[in-house]
C-alpha positions in Angstrom: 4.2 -24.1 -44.1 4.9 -21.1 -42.4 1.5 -21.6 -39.8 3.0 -25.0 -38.7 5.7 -23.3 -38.0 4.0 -20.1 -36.1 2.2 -22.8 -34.3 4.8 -24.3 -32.0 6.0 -20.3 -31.3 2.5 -19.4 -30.4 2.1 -22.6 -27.9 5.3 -21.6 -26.1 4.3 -18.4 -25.9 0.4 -19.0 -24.4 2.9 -21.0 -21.3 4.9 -17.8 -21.0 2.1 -15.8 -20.4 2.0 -14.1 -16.6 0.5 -16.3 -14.2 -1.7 -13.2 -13.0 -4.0 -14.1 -15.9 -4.8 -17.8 -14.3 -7.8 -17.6 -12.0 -5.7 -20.1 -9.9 -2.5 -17.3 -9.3 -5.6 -15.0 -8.2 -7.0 -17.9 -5.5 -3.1 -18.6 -4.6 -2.9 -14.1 -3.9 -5.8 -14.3 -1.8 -4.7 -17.1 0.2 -1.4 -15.8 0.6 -2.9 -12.1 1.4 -4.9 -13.7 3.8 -2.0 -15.6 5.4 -0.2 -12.5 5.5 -2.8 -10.6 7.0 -3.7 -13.1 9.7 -0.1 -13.0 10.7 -0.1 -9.1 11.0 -3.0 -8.7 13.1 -0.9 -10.8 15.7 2.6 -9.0 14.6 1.5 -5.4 14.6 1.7 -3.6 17.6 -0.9 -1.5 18.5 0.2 0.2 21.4 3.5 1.7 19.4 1.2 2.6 16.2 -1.3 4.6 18.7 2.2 7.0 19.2 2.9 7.8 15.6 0.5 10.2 14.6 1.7 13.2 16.8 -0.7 15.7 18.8 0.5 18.6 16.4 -0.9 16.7 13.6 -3.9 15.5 14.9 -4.8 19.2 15.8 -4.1 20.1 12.1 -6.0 17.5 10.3 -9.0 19.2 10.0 -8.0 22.8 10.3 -8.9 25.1 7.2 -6.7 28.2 6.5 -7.8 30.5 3.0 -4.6 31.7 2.9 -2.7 28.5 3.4 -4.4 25.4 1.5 -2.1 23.0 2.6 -1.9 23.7 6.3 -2.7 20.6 7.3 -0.2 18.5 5.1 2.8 20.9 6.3 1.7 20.1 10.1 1.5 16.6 9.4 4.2 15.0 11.8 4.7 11.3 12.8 6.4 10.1 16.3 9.6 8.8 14.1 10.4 6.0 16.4 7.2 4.8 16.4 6.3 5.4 12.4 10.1 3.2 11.8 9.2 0.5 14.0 5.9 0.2 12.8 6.8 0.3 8.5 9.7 -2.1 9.1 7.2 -4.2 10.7 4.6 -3.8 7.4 7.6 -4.5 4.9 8.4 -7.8 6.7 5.0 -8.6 6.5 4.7 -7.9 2.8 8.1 -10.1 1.9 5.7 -13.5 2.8 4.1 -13.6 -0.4 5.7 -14.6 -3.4 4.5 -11.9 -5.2 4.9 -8.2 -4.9 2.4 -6.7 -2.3 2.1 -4.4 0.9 0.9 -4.4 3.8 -0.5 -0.5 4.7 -1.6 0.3 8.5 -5.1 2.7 8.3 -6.3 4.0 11.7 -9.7 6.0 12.8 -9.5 9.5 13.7 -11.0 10.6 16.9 -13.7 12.4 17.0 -14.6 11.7 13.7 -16.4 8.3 13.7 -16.8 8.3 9.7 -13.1 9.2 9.0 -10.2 7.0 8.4 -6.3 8.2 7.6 -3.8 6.0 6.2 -1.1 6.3 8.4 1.6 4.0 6.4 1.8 3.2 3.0 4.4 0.9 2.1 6.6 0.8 -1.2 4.8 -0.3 -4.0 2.2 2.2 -3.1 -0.6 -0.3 -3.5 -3.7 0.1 -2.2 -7.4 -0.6 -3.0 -8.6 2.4 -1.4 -6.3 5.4 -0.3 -6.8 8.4 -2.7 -3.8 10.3 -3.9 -2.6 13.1 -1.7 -5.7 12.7 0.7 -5.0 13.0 4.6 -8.0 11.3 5.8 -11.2 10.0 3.9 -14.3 8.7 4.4 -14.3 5.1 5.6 -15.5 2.3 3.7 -18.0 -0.4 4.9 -15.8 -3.1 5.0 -13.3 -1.6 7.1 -16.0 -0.3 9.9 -17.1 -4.1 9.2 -13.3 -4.9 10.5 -12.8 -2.1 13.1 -16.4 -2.9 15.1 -16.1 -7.3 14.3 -12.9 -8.0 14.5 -13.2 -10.2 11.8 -10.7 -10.4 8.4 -12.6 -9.1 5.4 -11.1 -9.9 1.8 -12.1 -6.9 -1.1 -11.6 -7.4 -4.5 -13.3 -4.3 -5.6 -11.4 -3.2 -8.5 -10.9 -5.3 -11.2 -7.2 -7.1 -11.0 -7.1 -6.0 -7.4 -7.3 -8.2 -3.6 -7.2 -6.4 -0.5 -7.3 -8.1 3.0 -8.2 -5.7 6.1 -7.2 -7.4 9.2 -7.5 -5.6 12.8 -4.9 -4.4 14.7 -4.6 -4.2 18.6 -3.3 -2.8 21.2 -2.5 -4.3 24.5 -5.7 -3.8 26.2 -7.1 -5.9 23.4 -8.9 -2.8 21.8 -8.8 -2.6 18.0 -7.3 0.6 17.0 -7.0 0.3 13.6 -6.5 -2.0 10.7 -3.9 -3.5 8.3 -4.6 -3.5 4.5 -2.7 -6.8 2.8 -2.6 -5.8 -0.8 -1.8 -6.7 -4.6 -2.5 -6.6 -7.8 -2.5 -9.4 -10.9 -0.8 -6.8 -13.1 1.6 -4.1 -11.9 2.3 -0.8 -13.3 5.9 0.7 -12.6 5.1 4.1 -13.8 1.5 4.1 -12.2 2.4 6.6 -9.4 5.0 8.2 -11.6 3.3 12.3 -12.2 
């Protein structure tokens, strides 16, 4: 008696459970994501995020001091008009899904061909590929793939993860970096939390 009784509970709960699990949510998040980032690459402005990384920092990126390891992270300095009009711009962009995500902006770092920095991270503090604390890191494929093409590339690399890297320009029509459109099927408040 008391299994035809569990079995009703069970049912009710199996239509509860988070729609991140259905392969459909996922297809829904990557059309969205791609929505999102189509509309960025259009929305971002190029010209203004080429100002927020400031010549002070630039010059520190890749300096190395023995007695000071983190040299380069105290000299990190961002144009602040340029960095605000830029994030507010990402945060809109991340409120057209209906599902938490963000929309980060990663640029190239002259004179280094193979090195990427991600310039703004927004607040869930998603991403598919910045590493923790890191300044700049190496560049993936599918970004150089968006930086030299152009073209909108989707990642799903880790499991539970979409990512869509969309180009961004600046008003000579040069692509001067990219926006990352990302989410997650399951999300972890404390994740970040040290």
């Amino acid at each position: 008696m008391k299994i035809v009784h569990l079995l009703p509970l069970l049912l009710t709960l199996a239509t509860l459970a988070p729609a991140q699990d259905n392969p459909v949510a996922s297809s829904t998040m990557r059309q969205e994501l791609e929505s999102v980032a189509r509309v960025g690459s259009v929305m971002v402005d190029g010209d203004v995020c080429q100002r927020i990384v400031t010549p002070l920092a630039k010059e520190y990126m890749f300096k190395v001091d023995p007695h000071d390891q983190f040299l380069a992270g105290d000299n990190y300095d961002v144009d602040d008009v340029s960095f605000n009009i830029t994030k507010k711009t990402l945060i809109r962009l991340s409120h057209l899904t209906s599902f938490p995500s963000d929309v980060n902006l990663w640029m190239p770092i002259e004179g280094h061909p193979d090195k990427i920095q991600m310039v703004i991270r927004n607040k869930n503090e998603m991403s598919q590929f910045w590493r923790w604390g890191a300044l700049n890191q190496d560049m993936t494929p599918q970004m150089e793939t968006v930086l030299k093409t152009g073209q909108r590339v989707t990642v799903m690399n880790r499991p539970d993860w979409i990512s869509v890297l969309a180009p961004v320009y600046n008003s000579s029509g040069d692509i001067i970096g990219l926006i990352e459109a990302v989410s997650r099927g399951r999300m972890d408040a404390h994740e970040n939390v040290k």
